[in-house]
C-alpha positions in Angstrom: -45.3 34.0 -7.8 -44.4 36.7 -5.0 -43.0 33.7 -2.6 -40.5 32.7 -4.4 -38.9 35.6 -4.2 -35.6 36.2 -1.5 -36.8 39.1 0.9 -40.5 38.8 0.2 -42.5 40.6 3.5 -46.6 40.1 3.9 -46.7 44.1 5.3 -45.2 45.0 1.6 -48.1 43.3 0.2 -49.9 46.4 -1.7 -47.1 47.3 -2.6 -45.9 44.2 -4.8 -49.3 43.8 -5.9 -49.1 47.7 -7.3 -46.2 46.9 -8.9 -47.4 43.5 -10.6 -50.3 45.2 -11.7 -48.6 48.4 -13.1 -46.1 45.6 -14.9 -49.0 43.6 -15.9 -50.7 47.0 -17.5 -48.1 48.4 -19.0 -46.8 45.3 -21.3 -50.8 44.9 -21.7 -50.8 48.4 -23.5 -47.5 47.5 -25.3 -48.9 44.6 -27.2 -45.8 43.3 -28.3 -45.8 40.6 -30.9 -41.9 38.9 -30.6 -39.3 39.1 -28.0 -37.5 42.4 -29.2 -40.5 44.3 -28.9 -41.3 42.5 -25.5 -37.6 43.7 -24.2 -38.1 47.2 -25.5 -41.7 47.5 -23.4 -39.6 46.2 -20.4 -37.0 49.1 -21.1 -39.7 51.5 -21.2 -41.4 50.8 -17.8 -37.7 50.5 -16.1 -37.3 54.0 -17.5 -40.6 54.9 -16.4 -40.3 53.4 -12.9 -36.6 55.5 -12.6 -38.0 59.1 -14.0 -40.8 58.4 -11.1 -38.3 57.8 -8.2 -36.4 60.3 -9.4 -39.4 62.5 -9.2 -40.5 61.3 -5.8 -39.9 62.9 -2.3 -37.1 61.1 -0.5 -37.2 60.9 3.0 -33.7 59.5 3.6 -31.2 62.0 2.8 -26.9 61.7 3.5 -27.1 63.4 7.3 -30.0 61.2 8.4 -28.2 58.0 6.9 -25.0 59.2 9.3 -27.7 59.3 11.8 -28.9 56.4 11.8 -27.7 54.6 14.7 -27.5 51.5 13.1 -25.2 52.9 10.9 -23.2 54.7 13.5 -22.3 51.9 15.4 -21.0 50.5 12.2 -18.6 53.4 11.6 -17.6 53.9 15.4 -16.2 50.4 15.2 -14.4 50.7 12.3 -12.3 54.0 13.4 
C-alpha cells in the first residue's frame, strides 16, 4: 500500500505506519454500515488530525523560514 504512494521515504516509516494504524482504529470504532456514514468517520478523523496539529508545537515559524538558506537564495535571485 505505502509504495505506491509519490514521495514515500523508508526513514518516515513509523510514522506512516502510526498514521495507518490510527486511520485503521479510528473507522474500526466508527463501525459504519453504508458509505455516508463511512465519509462522515473520515470527516471526523481529518478534523481530529487538524485540532491535533493545531495543538502541536511548531518548530518552523515565519523568521526561521526567511532563514532558511535554501529559501534565501530563492528570494535573492528573484530581487
Amino acid at each position: 500500500y505505502l509504495f505506491k504512494h509519490a514521495g514515500f521515504r523508508l526513514k518516515y516509516l513509523q510514522h506512516y505506519l502510526n498514521f495507518f494504524t490510527y486511520r485503521h482504529n479510528q473507522l474500526i470504532l466508527a463501525d459504519s454500515k453504508n458509505k455516508k456514514e463511512q465519509l462522515k468517520a473520515k470527516n471526523d478523523l481529518i478534523t481530529d488530525l487538524y485540532k491535533r496539529i493545531q495543538k502541536s508545537t511548531k518548530q518552523v515559524n515565519y523568521q526561521t523560514f526567511l532563514n532558511d538558506k535554501g529559501i534565501t537564495d530563492i528570494l535573492e535571485k528573484h530581487r
